[in-house]
N, C-alpha and C positions, 0 to 999 in steps of 0.2 A: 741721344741714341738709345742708350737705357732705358728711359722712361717709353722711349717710344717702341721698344722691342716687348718691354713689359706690358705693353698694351693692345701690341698685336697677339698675343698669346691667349687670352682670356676670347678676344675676338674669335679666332680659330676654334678655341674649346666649345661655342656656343651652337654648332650646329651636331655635334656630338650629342649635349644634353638637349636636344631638338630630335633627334631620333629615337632616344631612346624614351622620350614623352611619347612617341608618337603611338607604342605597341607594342604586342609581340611580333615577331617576324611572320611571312608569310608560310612557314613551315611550323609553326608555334604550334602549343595543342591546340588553341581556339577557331584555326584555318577550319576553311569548310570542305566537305570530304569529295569534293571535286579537285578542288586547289591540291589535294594533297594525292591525289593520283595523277595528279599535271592532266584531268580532263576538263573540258566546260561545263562548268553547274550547271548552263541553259540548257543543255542537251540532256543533261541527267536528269531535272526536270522535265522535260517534253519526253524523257522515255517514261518517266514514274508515271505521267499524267496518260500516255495512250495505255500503258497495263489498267490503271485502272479504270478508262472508259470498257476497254476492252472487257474487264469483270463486269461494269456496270449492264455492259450491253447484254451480257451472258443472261445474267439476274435477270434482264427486263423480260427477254424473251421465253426463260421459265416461266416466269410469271405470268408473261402473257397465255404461252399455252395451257396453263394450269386455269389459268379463269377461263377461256374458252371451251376445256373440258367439263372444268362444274357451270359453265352455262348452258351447253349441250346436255348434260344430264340434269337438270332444272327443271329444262322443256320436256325430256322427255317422261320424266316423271310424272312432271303436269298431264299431258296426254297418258299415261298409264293410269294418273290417279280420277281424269275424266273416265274412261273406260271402264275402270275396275266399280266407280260407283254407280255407272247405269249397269251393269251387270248385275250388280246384289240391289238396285232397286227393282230389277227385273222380277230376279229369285225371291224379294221379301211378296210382293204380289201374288209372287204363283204360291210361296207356301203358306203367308195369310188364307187364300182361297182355299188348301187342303186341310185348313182344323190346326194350322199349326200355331200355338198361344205370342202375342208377342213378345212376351219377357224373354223368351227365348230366341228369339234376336236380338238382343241387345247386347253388345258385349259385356263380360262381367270385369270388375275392378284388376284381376289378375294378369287376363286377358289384354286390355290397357297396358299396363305396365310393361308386361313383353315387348309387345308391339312398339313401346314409348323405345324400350332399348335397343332392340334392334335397325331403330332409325337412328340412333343417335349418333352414325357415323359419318352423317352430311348426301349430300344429293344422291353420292353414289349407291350408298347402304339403303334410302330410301329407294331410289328407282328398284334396289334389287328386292325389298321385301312389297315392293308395290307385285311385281311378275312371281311373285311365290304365293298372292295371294291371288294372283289374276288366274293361276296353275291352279288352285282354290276352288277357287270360282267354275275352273272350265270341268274339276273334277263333279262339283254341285248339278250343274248344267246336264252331263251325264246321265246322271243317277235318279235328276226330273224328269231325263228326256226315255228316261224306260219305262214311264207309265206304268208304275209299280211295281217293273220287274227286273229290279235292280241286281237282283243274286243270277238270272238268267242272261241279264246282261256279261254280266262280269264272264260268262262262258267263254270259249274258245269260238273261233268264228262258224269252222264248220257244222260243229254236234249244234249250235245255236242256231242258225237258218235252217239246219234241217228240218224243225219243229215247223217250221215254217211251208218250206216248199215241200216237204212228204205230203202231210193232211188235202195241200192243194191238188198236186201229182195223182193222190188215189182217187180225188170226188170223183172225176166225171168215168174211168173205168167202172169204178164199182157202180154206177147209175149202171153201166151201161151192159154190166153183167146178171143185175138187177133186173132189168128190161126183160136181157132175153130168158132167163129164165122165168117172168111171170106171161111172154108171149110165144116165146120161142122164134124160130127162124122164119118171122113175118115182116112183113114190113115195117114195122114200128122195129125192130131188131137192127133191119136195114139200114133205116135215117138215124136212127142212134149211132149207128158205128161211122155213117160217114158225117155226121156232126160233128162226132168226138175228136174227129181227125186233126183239126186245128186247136183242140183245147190242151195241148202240150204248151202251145207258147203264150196261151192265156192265164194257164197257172204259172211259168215261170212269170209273167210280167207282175200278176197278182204278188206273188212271193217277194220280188224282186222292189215291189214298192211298200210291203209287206217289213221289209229286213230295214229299208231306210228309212221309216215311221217309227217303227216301235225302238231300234236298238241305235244308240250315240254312237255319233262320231266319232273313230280310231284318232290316231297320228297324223298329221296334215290334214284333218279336215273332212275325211273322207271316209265314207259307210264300207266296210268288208262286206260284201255280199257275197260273195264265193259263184260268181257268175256260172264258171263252168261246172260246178258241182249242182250250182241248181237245176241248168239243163238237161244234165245227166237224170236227175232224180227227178224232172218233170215230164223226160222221152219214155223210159222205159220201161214204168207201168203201161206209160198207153200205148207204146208199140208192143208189148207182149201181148194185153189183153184183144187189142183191134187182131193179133194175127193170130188168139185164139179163139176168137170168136167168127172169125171168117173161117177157118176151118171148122169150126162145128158147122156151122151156115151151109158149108159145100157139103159137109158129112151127112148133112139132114135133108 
């Protein structure tokens, strides 16, 4: 009985020193920090993993737009940087043909260098000093387009057409006062004045193609001719003079 109690004891003790081989307990420091808020790892997993598709998806789509924006401004540079060079191949032509030396088209080393910095902020900085230079350019274009009268350009529009449509407005009165004084109130007096009749709106038209030949393009594209100022100034020399020359006609 002895021997045999003595030997179920040590039996019994065996699954004691079986547990405590086994580990720490499941609340030990080593548990994992699901087990220790009594949650499922699985789930805490599948939450960590959609946050960070959800970032990743974030990232993708900056990124996406960001390279679509410097792909759009790439092209568009490209087409500015077509444009902007048949434009100064245009201008080196026209001013080769006026005497002008070519070393002085060329840029100089300084000149480079700027030009190098102020691109060097990627497509976008580029596309912008490509339209600063295209503004450049349209200013050049101008200042050819005045036929050498670059300082009369730069005028205000009205006092600037004037030059224009006055000289036109007086030719054909003063012919025609001209006239009657070298025949007087004969027939040559007569078909003079009713000639002149319609020569108001041949000097505005004269003027009026006059203004968009010699002086550049405003803003949008388009010549200030001061339409109604020039009709003004092409009617009423020849309506004063026609109706003082038919009253001397009747007085004589």
């Amino acid at each position: 009985m002895t021997r045999s109690g003595a030997r179920s004891r040590p039996a019994h003790a065996v699954p004691g020193r079986q547990r405590g081989a086994a580990g720490p307990p499941p609340g030990g420091p080593d548990a994992a920090p699901g087990a220790v808020a009594g949650g499922d790892p699985v789930s805490a997993a599948w939450t960590d993993y959609l946050a960070a598709a959800r970032q990743l998806d974030g990232v993708r789509r900056d990124a996406a737009t960001a390279a679509g924006e410097q792909a759009r401004s790439v092209q568009a540079a490209r087409e500015e940087l077509t444009a902007v060079r048949t434009r100064l191949a245009a201008q080196e032509t026209r001013l080769r043909e006026r005497g002008v030396p070519p070393i002085s088209l060329v840029p100089t080393p300084p000149e480079l260098t700027e030009a190098a910095r102020s691109m060097a902020g990627g497509p976008a900085a580029v596309l912008s000093a490509l339209r600063a230079a295209r503004g450049r350019a349209d200013a050049a274009d101008a200042a050819l387009a005045a036929r050498g009268l670059p300082r009369l350009a730069a005028w205000p529009a009205r006092p600037r057409n004037l030059l224009l449509y006055a000289p036109l407005a007086l030719l054909v009165p003063l012919l025609q006062v001209a006239l009657f004084v070298a025949t007087g109130s004969g027939a040559a007096s007569v078909a003079a004045l009713l000639c002149g009749l319609p020569m108001p709106a041949v000097a505005f038209a004269a003027g009026w193609l006059g203004v968009g030949r010699l002086f550049p393009a405003g803003e949008g594209g388009r010549v200030d001719r001061t339409a109604r100022l020039g009709a003004l100034v092409c009617l009423v020399p020849a309506v004063l003079v026609s109706a003082g020359l038919l009253l001397a006609m009747l007085a004589g």
